[in-house]
C-alpha positions as CSV (number, residue, x, y, z in Angstrom):
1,X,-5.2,41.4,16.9
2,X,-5.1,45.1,18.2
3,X,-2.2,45.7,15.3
4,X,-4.1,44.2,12.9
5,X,-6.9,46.0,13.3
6,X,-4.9,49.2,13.6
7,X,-3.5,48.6,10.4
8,X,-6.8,47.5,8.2
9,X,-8.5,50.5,9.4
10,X,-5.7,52.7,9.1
11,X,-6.0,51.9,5.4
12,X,-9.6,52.5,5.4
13,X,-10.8,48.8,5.2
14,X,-14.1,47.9,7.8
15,X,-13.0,46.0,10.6
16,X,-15.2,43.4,12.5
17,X,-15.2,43.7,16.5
18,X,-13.2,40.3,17.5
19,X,-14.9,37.4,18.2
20,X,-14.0,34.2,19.5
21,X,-14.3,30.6,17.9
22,X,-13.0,26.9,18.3
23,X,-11.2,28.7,21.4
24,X,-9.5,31.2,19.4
25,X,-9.5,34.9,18.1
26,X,-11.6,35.8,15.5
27,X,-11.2,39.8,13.4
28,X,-13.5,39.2,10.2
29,X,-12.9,42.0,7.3
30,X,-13.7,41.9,3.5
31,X,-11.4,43.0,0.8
32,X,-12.3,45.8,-2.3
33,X,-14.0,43.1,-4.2
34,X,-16.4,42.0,-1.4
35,X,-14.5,39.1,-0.5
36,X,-14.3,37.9,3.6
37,X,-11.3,37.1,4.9
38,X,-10.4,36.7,8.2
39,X,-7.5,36.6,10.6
40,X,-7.2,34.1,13.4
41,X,-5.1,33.6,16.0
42,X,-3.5,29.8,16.6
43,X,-0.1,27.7,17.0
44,X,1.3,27.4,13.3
45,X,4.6,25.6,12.8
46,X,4.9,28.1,9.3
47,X,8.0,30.5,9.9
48,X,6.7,33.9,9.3
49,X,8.4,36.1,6.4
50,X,11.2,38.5,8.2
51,X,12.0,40.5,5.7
52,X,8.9,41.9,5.1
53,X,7.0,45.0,5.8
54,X,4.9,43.2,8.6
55,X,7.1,42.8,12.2
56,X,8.0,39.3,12.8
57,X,5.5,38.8,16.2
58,X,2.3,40.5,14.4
59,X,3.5,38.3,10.6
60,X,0.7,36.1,9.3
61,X,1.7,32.6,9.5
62,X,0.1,30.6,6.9
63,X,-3.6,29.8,5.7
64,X,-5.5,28.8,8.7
65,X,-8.8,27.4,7.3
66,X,-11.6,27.6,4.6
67,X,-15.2,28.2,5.5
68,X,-17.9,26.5,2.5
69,X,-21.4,27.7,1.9
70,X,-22.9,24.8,0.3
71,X,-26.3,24.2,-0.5
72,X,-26.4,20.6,0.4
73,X,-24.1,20.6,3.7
74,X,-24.8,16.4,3.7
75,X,-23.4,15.7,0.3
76,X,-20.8,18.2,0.8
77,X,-19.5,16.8,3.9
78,X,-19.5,13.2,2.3
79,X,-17.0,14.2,-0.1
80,X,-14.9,16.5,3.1
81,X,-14.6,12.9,4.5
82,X,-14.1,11.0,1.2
83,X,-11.0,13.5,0.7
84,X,-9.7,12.3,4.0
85,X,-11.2,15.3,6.1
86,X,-12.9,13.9,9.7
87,X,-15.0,15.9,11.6
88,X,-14.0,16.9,14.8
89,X,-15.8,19.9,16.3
90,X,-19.3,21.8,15.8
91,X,-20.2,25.5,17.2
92,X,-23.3,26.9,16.4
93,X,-23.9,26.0,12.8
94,X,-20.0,26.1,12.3
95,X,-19.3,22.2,11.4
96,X,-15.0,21.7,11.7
97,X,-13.6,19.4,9.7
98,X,-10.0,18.6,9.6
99,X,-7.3,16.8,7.2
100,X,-4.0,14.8,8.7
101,X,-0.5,17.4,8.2
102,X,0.2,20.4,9.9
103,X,-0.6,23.3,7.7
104,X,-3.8,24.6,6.0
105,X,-5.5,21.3,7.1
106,X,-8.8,22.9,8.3
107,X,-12.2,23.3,6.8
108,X,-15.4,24.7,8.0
109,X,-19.0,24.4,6.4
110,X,-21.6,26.2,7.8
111,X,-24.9,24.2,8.5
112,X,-27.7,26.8,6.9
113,X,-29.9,26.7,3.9
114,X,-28.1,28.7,1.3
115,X,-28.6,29.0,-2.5
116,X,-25.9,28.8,-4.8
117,X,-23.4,30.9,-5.1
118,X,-22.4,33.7,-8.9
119,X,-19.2,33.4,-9.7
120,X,-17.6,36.6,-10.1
121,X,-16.1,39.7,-7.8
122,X,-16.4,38.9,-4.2
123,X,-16.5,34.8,-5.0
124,X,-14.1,32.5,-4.4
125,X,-13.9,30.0,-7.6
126,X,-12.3,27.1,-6.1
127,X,-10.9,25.5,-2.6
128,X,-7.7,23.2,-3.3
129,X,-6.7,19.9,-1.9
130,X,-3.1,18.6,-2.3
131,X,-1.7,15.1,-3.1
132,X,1.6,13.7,-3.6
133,X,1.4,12.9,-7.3
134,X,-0.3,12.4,-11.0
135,X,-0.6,9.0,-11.0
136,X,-3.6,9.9,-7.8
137,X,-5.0,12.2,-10.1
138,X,-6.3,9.1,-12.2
139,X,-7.8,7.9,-9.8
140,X,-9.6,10.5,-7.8
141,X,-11.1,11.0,-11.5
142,X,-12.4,7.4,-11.8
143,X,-13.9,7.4,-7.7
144,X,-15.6,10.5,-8.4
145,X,-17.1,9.3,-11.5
146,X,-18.2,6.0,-10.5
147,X,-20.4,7.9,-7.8
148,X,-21.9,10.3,-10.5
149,X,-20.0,13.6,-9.8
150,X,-18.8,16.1,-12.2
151,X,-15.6,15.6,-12.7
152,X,-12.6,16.9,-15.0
153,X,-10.1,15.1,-16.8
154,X,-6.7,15.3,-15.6
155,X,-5.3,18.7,-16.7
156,X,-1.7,19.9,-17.5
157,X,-0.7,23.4,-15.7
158,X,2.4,23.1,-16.5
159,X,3.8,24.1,-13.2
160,X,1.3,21.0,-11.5
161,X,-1.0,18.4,-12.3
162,X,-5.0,19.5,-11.4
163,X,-8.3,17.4,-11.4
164,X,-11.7,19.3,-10.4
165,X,-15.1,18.1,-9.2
166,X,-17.9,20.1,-8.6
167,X,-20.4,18.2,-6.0
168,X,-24.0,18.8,-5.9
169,X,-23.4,21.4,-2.8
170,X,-22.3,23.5,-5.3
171,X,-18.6,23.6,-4.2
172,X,-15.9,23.1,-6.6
173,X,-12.9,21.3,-5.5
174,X,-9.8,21.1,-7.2
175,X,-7.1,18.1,-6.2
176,X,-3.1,19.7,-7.6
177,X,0.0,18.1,-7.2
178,X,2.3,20.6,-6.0
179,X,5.1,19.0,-8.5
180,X,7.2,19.8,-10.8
181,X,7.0,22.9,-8.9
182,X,7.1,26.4,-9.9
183,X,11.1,26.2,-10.4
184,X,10.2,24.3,-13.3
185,X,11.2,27.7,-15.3
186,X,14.1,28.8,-13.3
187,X,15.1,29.6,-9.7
188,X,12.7,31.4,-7.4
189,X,15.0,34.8,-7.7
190,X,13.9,35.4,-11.4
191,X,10.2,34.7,-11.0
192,X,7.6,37.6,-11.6
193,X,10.0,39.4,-13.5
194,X,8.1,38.6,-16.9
195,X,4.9,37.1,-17.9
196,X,5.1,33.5,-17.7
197,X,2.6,31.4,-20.7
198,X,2.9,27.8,-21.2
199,X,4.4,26.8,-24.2
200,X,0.7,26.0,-25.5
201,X,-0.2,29.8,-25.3
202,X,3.6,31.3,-26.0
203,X,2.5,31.5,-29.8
204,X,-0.4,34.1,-29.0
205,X,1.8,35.9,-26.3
206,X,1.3,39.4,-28.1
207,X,-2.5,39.1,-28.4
208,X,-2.3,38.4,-24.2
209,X,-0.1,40.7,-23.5
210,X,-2.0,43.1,-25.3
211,X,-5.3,43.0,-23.3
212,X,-3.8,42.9,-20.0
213,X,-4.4,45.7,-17.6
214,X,-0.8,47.6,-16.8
215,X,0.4,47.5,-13.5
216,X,0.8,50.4,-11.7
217,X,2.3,49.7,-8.3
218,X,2.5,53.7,-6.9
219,X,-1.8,53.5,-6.7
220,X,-1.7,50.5,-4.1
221,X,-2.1,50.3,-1.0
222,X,1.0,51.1,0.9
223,X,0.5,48.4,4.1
224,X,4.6,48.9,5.6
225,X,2.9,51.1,8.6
């Protein structure tokens, strides 16, 4: 945690004091955009990155957990368990629920009155689930309508399969396959190297290329240390 914290501050981003939680290590920290994020300490069987900036023993392992600010914490833990999530801890007003699998499995909602939430800078739009295929998709849609939820049809992303619900909590969940896969267009050592459109939106491609913002990668941040 010490490098960590060396490093955020180092690059001029506020740094919580560490805390502890669920028995482990806590350093909370927002990014430009008002966002939280946090960094937490834990066993993770996710093989951290070696060739990156980041030395292997201090690498980030893999998305811990999420943490949900609902305004019904009831309904919204009714659909945590109807997605397969059990609860199996509570600290404070910190409810832990947790998924079978061994990576990202973990979400916490926080047991306060809250309002709901402006999307927009400093939000988070969405919290994904994944299952194995399409054919689910169908029917997670038909569950979640039977018990009155707004729910999406089954969408196309070309690179996956997507289905979204927004429960009355106010938190939107979206269930994705992770197939075909983003090798669908190629092998993983040409990706990024040019803007990607489905073949639905390749026809307005110079109208979208148009209003994006340029890249300039010499402004960022430079986080090597």
């Amino acid at each position: 945690m010490s490098y960590w914290r060396d490093r955020l501050t180092q690059c001029d981003i506020t740094v919580e004091r560490p805390s502890k939680r669920f028995g482990e290590a806590v350093v909370r920290c927002s990014d430009p955009d008002g966002t939280q994020l946090e960094l937490v300490t834990g066993e993770s069987p996710v093989e951290p990155w070696a060739d990156g900036p980041i030395p292997v023993q201090h690498a980030i392992r893999g998305i811990h957990s999420v943490t949900l600010l609902s305004t019904n914490v009831f309904v919204t833990a009714s659909v945590l368990e109807t997605l397969g999530f059990e609860l199996i801890d509570q600290e404070g007003d910190r409810v832990r629920y947790q998924a079978p699998g061994d990576r990202a499995t973990v979400v916490d909602l926080l047991d306060h009155d809250s309002d709901f939430g402006r999307e927009g800078a400093g939000s988070i739009h969405h919290v994904a689930v994944r299952v194995p295929e399409e054919e689910q998709l169908y029917e997670w849609h038909d569950l979640f309508r039977e018990r009155g939820y707004d729910v999406s049809r089954v969408k196309d992303r070309h690179f996956f399969y997507s289905l979204y619900v927004r429960e009355p909590g106010g938190i939107l969940f979206e269930l994705a396959t992770e197939q075909p896969g983003l090798t669908v267009e190629g092998d993983l050592d040409t990706l990024g190297q040019s803007l990607f459109l489905p073949p639905w939106l390749e026809e307005d491609r110079e109208m979208i290329e148009g209003q994006l913002q340029p890249l300039d990668v010499s402004s960022t941040l430079d986080l090597r240390g």
